[in-house]
Biotite code that builds the C-alpha atoms (Angstrom):
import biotite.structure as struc

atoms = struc.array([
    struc.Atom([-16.101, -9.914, 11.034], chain_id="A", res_id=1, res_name="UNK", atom_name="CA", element="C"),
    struc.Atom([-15.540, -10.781, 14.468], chain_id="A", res_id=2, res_name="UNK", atom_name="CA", element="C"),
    struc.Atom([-11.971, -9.561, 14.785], chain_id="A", res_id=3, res_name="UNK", atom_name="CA", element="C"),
    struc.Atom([-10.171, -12.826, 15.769], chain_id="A", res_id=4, res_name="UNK", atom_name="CA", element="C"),
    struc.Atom([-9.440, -14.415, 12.391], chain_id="A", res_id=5, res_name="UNK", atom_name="CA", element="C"),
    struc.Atom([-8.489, -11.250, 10.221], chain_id="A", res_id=6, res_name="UNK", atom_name="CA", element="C"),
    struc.Atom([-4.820, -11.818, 10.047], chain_id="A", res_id=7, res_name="UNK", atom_name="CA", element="C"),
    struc.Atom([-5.588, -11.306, 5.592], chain_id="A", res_id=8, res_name="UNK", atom_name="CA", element="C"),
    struc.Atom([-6.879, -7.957, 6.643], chain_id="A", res_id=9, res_name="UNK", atom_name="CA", element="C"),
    struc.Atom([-3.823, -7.040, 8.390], chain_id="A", res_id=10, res_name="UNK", atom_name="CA", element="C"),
    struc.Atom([-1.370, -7.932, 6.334], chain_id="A", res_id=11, res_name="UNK", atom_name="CA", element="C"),
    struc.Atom([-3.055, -6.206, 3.023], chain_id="A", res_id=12, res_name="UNK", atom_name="CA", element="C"),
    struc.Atom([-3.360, -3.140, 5.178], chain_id="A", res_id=13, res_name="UNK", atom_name="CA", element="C"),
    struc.Atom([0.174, -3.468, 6.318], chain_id="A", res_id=14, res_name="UNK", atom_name="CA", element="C"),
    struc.Atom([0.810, -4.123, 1.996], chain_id="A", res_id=15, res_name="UNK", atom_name="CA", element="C"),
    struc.Atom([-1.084, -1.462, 0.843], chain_id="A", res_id=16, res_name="UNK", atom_name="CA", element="C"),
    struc.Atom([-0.731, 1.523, 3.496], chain_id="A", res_id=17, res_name="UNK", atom_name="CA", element="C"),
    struc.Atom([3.309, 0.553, 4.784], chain_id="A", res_id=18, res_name="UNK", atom_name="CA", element="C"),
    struc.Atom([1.939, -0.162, 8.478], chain_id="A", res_id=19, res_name="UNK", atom_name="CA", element="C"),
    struc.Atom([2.927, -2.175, 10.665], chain_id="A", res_id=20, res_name="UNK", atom_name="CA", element="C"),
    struc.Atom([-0.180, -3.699, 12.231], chain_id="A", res_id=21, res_name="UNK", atom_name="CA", element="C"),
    struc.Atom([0.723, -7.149, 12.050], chain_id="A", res_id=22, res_name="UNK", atom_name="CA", element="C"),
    struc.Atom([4.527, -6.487, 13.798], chain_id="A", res_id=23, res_name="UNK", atom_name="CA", element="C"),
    struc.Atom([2.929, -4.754, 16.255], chain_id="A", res_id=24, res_name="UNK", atom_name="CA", element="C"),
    struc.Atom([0.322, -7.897, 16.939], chain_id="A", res_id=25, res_name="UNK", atom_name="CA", element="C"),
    struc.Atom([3.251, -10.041, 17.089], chain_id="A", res_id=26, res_name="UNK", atom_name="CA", element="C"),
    struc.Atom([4.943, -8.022, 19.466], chain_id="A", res_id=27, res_name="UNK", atom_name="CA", element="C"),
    struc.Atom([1.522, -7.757, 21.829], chain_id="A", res_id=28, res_name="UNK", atom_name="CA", element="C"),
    struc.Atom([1.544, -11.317, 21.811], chain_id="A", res_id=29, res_name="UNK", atom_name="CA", element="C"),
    struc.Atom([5.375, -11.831, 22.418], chain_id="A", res_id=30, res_name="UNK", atom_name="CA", element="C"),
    struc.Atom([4.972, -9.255, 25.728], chain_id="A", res_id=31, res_name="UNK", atom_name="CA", element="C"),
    struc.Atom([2.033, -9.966, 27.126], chain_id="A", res_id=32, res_name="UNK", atom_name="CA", element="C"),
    struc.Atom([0.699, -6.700, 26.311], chain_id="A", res_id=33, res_name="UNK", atom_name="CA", element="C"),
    struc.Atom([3.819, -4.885, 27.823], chain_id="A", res_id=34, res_name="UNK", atom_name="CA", element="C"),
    struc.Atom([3.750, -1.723, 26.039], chain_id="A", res_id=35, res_name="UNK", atom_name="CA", element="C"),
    struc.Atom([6.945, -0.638, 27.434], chain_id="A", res_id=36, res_name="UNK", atom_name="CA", element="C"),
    struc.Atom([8.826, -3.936, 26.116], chain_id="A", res_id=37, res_name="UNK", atom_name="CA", element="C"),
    struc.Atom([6.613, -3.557, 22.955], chain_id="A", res_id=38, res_name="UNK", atom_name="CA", element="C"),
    struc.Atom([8.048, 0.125, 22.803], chain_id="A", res_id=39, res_name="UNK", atom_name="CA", element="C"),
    struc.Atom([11.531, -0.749, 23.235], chain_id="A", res_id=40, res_name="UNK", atom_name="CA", element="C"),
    struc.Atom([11.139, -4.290, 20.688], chain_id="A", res_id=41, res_name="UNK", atom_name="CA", element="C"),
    struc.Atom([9.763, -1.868, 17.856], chain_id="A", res_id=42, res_name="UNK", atom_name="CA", element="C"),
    struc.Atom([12.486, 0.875, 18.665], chain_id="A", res_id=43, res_name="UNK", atom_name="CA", element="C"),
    struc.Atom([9.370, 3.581, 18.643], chain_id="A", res_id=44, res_name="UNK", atom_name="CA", element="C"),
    struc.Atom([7.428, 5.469, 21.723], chain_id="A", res_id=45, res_name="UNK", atom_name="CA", element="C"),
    struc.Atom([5.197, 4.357, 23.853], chain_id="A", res_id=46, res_name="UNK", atom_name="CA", element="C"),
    struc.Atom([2.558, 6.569, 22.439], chain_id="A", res_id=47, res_name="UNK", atom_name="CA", element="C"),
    struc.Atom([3.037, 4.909, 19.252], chain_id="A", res_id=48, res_name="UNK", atom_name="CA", element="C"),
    struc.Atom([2.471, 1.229, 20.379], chain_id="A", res_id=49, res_name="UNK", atom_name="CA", element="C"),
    struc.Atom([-0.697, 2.692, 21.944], chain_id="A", res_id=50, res_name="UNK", atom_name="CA", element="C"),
    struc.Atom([-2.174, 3.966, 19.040], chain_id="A", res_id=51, res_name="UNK", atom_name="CA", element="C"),
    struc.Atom([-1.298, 1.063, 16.909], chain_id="A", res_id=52, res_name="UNK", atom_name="CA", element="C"),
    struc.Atom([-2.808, -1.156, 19.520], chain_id="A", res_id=53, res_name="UNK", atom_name="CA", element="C"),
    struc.Atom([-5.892, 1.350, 19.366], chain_id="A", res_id=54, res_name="UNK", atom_name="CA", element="C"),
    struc.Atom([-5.664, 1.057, 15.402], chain_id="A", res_id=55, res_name="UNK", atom_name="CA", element="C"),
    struc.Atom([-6.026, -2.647, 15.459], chain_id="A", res_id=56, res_name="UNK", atom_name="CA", element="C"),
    struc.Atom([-9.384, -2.256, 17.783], chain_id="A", res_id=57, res_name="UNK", atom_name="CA", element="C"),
    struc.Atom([-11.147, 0.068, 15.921], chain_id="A", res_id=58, res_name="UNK", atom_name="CA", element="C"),
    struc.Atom([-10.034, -0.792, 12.355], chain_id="A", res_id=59, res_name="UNK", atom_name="CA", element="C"),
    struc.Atom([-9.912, -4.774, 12.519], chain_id="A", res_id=60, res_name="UNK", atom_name="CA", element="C"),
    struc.Atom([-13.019, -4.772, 15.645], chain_id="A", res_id=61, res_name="UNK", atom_name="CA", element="C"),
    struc.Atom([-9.839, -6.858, 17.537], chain_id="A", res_id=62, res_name="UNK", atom_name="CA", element="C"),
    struc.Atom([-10.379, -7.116, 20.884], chain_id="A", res_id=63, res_name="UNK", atom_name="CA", element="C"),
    struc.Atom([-7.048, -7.737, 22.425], chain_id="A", res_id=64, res_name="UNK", atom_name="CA", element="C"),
    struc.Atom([-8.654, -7.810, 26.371], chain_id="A", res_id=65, res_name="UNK", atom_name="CA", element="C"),
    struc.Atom([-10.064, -10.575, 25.470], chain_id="A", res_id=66, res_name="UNK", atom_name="CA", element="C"),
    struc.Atom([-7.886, -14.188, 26.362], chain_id="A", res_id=67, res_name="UNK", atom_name="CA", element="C"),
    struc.Atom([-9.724, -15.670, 23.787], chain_id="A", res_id=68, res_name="UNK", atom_name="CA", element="C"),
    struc.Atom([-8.860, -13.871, 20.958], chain_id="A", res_id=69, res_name="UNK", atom_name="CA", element="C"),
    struc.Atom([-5.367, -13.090, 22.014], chain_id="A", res_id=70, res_name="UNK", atom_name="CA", element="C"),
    struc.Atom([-5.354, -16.916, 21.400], chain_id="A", res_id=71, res_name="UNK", atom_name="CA", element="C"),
    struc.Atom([-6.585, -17.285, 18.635], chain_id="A", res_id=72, res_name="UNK", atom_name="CA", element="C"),
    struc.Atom([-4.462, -14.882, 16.810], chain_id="A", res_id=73, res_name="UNK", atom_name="CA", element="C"),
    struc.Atom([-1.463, -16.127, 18.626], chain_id="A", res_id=74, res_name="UNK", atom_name="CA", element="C"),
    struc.Atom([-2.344, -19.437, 17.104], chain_id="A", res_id=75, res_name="UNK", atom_name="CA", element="C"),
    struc.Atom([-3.161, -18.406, 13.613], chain_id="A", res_id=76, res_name="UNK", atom_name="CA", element="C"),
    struc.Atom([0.535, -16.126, 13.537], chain_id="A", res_id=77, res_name="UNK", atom_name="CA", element="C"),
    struc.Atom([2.352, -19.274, 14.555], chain_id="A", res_id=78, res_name="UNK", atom_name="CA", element="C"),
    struc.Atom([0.733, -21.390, 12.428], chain_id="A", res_id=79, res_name="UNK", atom_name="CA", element="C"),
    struc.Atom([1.132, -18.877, 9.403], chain_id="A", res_id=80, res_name="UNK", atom_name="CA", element="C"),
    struc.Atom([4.578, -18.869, 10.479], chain_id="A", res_id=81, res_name="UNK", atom_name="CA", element="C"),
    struc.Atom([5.160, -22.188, 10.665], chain_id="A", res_id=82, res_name="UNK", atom_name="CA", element="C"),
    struc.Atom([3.251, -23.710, 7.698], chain_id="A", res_id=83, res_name="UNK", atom_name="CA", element="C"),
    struc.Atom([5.523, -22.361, 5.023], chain_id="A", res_id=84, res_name="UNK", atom_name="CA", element="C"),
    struc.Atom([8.415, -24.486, 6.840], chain_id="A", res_id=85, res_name="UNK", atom_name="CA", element="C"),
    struc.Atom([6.409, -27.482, 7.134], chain_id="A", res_id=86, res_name="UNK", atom_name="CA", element="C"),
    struc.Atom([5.623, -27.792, 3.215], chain_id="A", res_id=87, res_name="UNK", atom_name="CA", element="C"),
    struc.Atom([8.928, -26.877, 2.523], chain_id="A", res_id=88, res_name="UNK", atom_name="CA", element="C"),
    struc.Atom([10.488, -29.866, 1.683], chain_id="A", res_id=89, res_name="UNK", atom_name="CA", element="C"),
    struc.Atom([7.366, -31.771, 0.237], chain_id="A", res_id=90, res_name="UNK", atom_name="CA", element="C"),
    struc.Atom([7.038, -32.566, -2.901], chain_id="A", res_id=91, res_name="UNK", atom_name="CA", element="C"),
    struc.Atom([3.074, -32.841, -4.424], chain_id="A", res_id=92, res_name="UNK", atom_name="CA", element="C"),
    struc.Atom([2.623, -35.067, -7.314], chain_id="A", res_id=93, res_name="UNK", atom_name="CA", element="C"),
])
């Protein structure tokens, strides 16, 4: 697993442990890494978005330095986020 396409991964750990990896990814994203807006977004320390952001490196092998895969998950949250609202009012016969 190359870390850029493990959104699944995230949110069953986020299901199963009561984390919030993929809030914290979001918020990365949103900032531009700012872990002082991050901080103040999430309502919890610094230290906290630090370790989280450490968390998602060593657990999920995400390496959020790189522009590239900051991309690519930006792309797949929006597009997870966006694809229930686009099928919403279609109808499949």
């Amino acid at each position: 697993m190359d870390g850029r396409d493990d959104i699944a991964g995230i949110l069953a750990h986020d299901a199963e442990q009561q984390t919030d990896y993929l809030v914290t990814l979001r918020s990365y994203l949103a900032t531009s890494g700012s872990t002082s807006a991050m901080a103040a977004g999430l309502h919890v320390h610094n230290n906290t978005v630090r370790y989280r952001l450490a968390c998602l490196g060593k657990d999920f092998c995400i390496d959020l330095v790189d522009p590239q895969t900051r991309l690519w998950l930006w792309l797949r949250i929006t597009t997870m986020d966006l694809a229930p609202k686009a099928t919403a009012g279609l109808v499949i016969h």
